[in-house]
N, C-alpha and C positions, 0 to 999 in steps of 0.2 A: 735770335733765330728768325729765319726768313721767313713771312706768309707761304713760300713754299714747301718749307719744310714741315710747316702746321699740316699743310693742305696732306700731304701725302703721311704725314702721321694718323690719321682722320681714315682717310681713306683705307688704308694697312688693320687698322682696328674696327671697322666696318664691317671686313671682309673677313680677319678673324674672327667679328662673331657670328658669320651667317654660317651653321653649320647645321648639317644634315642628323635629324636626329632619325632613330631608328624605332618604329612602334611595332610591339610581341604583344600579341596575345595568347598566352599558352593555356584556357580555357574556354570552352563557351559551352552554352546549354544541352545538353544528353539529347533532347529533344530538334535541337537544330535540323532542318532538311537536309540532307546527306547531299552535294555538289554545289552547295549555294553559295553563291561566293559572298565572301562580307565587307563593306565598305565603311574607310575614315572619311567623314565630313567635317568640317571645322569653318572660321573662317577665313582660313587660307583658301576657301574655295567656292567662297560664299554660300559655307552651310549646303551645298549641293548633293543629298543622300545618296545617288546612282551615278555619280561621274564614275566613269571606266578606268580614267587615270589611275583611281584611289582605289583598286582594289586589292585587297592584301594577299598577296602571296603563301606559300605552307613551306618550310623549313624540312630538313629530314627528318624532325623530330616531332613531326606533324602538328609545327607549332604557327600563326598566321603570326606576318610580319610585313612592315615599309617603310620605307623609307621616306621621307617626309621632303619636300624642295629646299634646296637651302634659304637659309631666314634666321632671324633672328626676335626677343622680344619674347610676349606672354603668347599662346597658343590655345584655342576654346574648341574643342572637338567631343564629337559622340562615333560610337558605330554606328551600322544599318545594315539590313540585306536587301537593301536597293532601294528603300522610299523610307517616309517617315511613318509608314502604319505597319513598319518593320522595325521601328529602332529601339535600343537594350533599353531594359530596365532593369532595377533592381532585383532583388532575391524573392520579392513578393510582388513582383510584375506593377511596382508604382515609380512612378516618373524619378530621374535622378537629374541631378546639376549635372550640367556640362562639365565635362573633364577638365583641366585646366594644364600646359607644366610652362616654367621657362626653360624658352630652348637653350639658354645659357647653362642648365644648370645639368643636362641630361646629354649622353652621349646614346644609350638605350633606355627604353622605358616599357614597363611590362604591366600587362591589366588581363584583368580575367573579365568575360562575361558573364552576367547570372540569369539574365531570361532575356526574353524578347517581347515586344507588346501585343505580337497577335498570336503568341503560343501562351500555353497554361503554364506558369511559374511552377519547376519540380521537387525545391530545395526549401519552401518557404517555408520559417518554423512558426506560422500563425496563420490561420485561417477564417473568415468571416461568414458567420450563416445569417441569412438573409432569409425573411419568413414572411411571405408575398400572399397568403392568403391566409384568413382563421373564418373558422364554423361561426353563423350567423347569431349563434347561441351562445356562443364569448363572453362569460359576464365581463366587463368592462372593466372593473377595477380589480381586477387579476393580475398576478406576472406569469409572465410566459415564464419558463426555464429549461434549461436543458438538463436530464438525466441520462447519465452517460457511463460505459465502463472506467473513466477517466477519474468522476467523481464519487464512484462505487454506486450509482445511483441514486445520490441523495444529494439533489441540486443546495449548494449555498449559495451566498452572494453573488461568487463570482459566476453563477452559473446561470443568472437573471437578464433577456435579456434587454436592451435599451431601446426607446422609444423615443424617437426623434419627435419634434412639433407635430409633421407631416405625418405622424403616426404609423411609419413605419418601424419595424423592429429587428435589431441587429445587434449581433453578438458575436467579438471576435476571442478566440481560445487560441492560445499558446502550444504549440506541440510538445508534447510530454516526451522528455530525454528518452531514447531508445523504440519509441514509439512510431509506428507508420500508419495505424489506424484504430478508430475507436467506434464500439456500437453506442448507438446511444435513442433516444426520442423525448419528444420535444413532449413537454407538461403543463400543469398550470399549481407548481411545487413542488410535487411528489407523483408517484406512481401512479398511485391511485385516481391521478386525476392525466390520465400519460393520454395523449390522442390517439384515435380509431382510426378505420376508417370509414366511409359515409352513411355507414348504415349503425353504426356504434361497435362497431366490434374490432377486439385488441386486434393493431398490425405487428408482424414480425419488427424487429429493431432494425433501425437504419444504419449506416455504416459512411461512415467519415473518413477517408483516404486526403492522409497529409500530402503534399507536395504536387497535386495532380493538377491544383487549380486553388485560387484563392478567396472566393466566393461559391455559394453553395446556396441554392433559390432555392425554397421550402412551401410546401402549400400541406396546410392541417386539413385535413376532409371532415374530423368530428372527433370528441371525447369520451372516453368510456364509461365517464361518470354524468356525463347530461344523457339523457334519452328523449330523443326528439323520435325514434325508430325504433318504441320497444317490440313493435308486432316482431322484429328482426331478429330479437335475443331471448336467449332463455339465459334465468339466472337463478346459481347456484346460492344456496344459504348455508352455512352452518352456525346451529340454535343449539348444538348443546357441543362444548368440548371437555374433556376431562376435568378433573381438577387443576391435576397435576402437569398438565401442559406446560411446558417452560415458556416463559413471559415473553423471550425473546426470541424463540422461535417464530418461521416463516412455516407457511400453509403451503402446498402446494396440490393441485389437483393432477393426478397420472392417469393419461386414456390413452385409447386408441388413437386423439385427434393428434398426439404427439409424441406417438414412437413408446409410448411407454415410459417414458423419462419421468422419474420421482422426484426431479428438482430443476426441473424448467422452469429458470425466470419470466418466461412470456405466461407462463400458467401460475404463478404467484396470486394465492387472495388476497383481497385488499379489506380492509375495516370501513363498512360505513358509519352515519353519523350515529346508530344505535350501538355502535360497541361488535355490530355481527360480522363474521367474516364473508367475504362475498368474491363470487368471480362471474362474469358476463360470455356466454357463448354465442357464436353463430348460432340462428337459428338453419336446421338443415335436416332433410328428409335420412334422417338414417339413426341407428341405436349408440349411440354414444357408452361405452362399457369406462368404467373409470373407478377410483379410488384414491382416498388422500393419505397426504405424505409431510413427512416432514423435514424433506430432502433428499432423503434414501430409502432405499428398501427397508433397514433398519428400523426405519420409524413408521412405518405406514401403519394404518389404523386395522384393531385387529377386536373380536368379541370380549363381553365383559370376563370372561376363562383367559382370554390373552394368545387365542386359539385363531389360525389366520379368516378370513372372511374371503368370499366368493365375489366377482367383481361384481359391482353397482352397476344398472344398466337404465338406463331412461331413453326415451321417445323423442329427440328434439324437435318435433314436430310439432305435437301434440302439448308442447307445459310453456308454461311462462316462468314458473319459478319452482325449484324443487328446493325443501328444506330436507337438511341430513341432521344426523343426530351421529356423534363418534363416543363409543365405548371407553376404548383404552385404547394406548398406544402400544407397537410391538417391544419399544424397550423400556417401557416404563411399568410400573406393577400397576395393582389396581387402585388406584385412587384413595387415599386414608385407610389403608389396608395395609398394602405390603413395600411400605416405603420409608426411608429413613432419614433424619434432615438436619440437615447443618446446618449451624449459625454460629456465626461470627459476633462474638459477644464484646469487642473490641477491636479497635483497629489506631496503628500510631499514629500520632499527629502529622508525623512527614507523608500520608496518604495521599495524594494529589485531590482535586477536585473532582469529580463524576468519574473518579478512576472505576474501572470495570473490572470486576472481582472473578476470579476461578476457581473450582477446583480439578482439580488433578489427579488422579490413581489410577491402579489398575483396571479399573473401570470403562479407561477410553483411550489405553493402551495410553498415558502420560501422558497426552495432548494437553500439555501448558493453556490454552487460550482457545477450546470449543464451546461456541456459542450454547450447544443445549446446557452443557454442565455452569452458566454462568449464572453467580450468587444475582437474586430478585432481593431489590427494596425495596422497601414498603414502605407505608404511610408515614410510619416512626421512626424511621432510617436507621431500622435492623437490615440485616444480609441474610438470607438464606438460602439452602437449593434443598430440592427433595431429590434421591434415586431410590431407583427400584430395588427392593431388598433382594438378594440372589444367597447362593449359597458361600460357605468359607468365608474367607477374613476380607476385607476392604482396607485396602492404602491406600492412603493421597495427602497431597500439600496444594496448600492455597499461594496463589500465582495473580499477576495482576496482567495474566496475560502472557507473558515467556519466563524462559527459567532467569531470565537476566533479572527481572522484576517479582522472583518467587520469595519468601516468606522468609528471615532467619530468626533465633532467638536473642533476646534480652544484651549477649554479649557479643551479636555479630556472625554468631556462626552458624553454620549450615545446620537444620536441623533433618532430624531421622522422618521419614514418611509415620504420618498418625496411623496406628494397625487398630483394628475393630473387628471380631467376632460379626458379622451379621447380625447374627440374631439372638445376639447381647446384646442389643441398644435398641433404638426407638427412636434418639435425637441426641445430638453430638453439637457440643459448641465448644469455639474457640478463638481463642486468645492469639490476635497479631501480633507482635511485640515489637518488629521493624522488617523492613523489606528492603534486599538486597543491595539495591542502587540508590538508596537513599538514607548513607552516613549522616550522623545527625550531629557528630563531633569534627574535630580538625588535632586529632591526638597525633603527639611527636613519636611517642612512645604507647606500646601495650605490653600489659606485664601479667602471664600465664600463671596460674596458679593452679596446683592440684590437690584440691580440696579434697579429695580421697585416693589410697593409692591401696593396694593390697597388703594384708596383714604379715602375709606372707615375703614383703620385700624387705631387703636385709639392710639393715643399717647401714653399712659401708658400702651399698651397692649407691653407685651415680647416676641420676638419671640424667639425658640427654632429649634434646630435643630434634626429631628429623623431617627436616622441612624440606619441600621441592627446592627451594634457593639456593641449598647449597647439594644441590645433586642427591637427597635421599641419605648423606648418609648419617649412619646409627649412631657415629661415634666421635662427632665432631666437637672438641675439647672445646673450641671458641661456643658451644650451645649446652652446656651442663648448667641444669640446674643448683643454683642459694637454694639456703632455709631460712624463711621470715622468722620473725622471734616466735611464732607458735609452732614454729619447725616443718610448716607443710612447704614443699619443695616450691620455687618460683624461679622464674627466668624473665627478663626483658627485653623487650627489642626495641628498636628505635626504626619508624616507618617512616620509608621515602618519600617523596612527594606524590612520583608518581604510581607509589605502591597501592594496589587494591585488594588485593586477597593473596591468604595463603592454605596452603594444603599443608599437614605434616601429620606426625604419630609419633607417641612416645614410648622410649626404648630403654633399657638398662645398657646397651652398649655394644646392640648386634641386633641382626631382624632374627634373631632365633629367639632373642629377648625381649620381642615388642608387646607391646598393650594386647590384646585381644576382647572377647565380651564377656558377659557373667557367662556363656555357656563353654568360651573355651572357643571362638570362631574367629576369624578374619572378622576385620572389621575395615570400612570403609575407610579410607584416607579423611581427616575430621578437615573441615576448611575454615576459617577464620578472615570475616573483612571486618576492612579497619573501617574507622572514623565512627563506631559504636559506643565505644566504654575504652577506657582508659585499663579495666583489668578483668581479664577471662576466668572464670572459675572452671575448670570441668574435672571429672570422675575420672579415673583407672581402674576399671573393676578388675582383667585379671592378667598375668604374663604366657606369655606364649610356652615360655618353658615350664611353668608352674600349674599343672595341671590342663594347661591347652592343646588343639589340638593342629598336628599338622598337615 
């Protein structure tokens, strides 16, 4: 082959590969200036951010777009909107690598932008608070943190924040899925120690808006718990609370300074270091009317008759500190009088650790997991709760919190709400036996047995078993109960993998035939979860058609 024929083969594949690529951007920031045009720089152009040549065009599908000179080879480009104190960034407005593509390899190529560096990043799912001032009263070897509606208000770990050499302090937080904002204020742990402002008195909660910007300058003015300004505050005491106050209840103070609301977080007591509840007011020329709560109207504090009280009024003027004294509560009886008290005299070993106990009934309209009704432990690591004795009967069952984590008995199954006369008891204990979500077996099989059935059922009658699985019905030949060698009827099943519970009721061969109770009632559908016991024992007290009623 001739050096010419090199030569112009060379040439021919050169020129093939100098090809026009095409650059789409079918994105860019919400926030963009509405006719600003946007530029490709690279060093096809030596990095020149405002060359006129380079600016992109809009498509009809209002997408920007260019065409690039032909060339060939690797390619290093950014956008801009005309200079470099314009050009993209990232999703959280931090510097990115130059783009890169081979034009070999690309006929179009499409990019989104996510911010710009002199607009506030909209989309960024993290944020940095940056806290540029603290009160000159700062003990030193304190953590700042953040308490926030994000963390329910109880700063952990992650909520601490970082202190560089240069003794600045910053803390960057994750935006919470579904989340566009959060109240929150900066602490030194907890609440009680939450910053003022310059005079020591609690500020409203600040508020954190995701995607606005990505930094968030912070200056503390003062602590509600150091007083360098007490001429400035008057403060509230309470020296005596019932007995029977529940452990984990919050305090809250209701006045005039806050619309009357019985469960303002900004008006929460705090505990100081003597055990007393405490809240810090502006000091202010005017009468302060008010009353305590224990979140709602429900609980607010009422005479030792249980009879409502007229509002508390004081001088904020004129006091430094006023101490209260509460009677009783409005739903609670009188203290070692008229109240009655569970305990929990057992509990199964599958209990979690610092699991938080409940009870449940009529009582609070079956609120599985209300803080006031939650079992106190004690020194011994008993469980107990007191309520106020009332009239008629009291049901309930112990929950660990939802009905997923409520209470069953010895074989798995759902048990009947505990009933008590009022004012038949005094004090009530009981026995956990296992809880719901926490199978303490891995059984193939469970095999039903009915340890009693009515005297009245005839020998030749069949009993059946009628489970939700196979549609309810009464009379399904593949679910007739064997007789074990002491002749009480049994059935077995074999459980799936991922079988977890079942509902059923036992029938002679028709719902005209089914189980009912000793009085002759409908009875609840019985439920049965596995991975408990290996074999269920339960009762048939009576048949529907045998003296029941319908």
């Amino acid at each position: 082959m001739s050096k010419y024929i090199i030569i112009s083969t060379l040439i021919l594949a050169v020129l093939a590969s100098c090809k026009r690529v095409v650059v789409k951007v079918e994105s860019i920031p919400k926030n963009t200036p509405p006719g600003q045009p946007i530029y490709i720089t690279g060093n096809f152009n030596n990095w020149d951010p405002g060359e006129a040549l380079y600016i992109l065009d809009m498509d009809d599908d209002s997408n920007y777009f260019i065409t690039l000179p032909p060339g060939f080879g690797i390619v290093d480009y950014k956008f801009t909107r005309g200079d470099w104190t314009t050009v993209e960034k990232n999703v959280c407005g931090e510097e990115i690598s130059n783009r890169r593509m081979d034009v070999a390899a690309y006929d179009t190529i499409v990019h989104t932008i996510k911010s710009w560096s002199d607009l506030d990043p909209l989309d960024c799912p993290k944020l940095t608070l940056k806290i540029e001032n603290l009160p000159e009263n700062t003990p030193e070897d304190d953590i700042i943190a953040l308490a926030s509606s994000a963390n329910s208000w109880d700063p952990d770990n992650s909520s601490v924040f970082y202190r560089t050499r240069s003794g600045e302090l910053f803390l960057t937080i994750e935006r919470p899925p579904g989340i566009n904002y959060i109240d929150y204020k900066i602490t030194r742990g907890d609440l009680s120690t939450s910053e003022s402002d310059e005079f020591g008195n609690q500020i409203l909660s600040r508020v954190l808006k995701f995607g606005k910007r990505d930094t968030i300058n912070i200056d503390v003015k003062g602590w509600t718990d150091l007083d360098n300004t007490k001429s400035n505050r008057v403060v509230l005491i309470i020296k005596k609370l019932p007995k029977n106050t529940p452990p984990y209840d919050k305090i809250y103070l209701a006045s005039n300074l806050n619309s009357w609301d019985p469960g303002d977080k900004n008006y929460e007591f705090q505990v100081n270091g003597n055990g007393q509840y405490f809240y810090p007011i502006p000091r202010r020329n005017m009468t302060m009317e008010f009353k305590i709560t224990r979140g709602d109207w429900e609980t607010q504090e009422v005479d030792k008759y249980g009879y409502d009280i007229s509002n508390r009024q004081v001088e904020l003027l004129d006091k430094d500190t006023i101490y209260i004294d509460i009677e009783r509560w409005k739903d609670m009886g009188e203290a070692d009088l008229d109240e009655i008290t569970i305990t929990l005299t057992d509990l199964p070993e599958s209990t979690p650790e610092e699991s938080k106990l409940y009870v449940s009934g009529n009582f609070n309209g079956w609120n599985p997991g209300k803080l006031r009704h939650r079992f106190h432990k004690d020194i011994n690591g008993n469980y107990s709760v007191n309520l106020p004795r009332k009239h008629g009967e009291i049901e309930f069952r112990i929950t660990r919190g939802s009905w997923e984590t409520a209470q069953v008995d010895k074989y798995g199954s759902e048990i009947l709400p505990y009933r008590y006369h009022y004012h038949d008891i005094d004090s009530i204990r009981i026995n956990v036996e296992n809880w719901k979500d926490k199978p303490t077996k891995k059984s193939k099989s469970v095999t039903i047995v009915l340890n009693n059935i009515p005297d009245n059922t005839a020998d030749e009658d069949k009993l059946y078993l009628a489970p939700e699985f196979n549609g309810w019905n009464p009379m399904d030949e593949e679910l007739t109960f064997d007789k074990l060698q002491d002749g009480k009827p049994a059935i077995t099943l074999f459980v799936t993998k991922n079988t977890v519970s079942m509902e059923y009721k036992i029938t002679r061969g028709g719902w005209s035939r089914v189980e009912v109770d000793e009085y002759g009632d409908e009875i609840q559908n019985r439920r049965l979860y596995f991975g408990f016991t290996d074999t269920v024992f339960i009762d048939v007290l009576r048949w529907r058609d045998h003296d029941g009623k319908y």
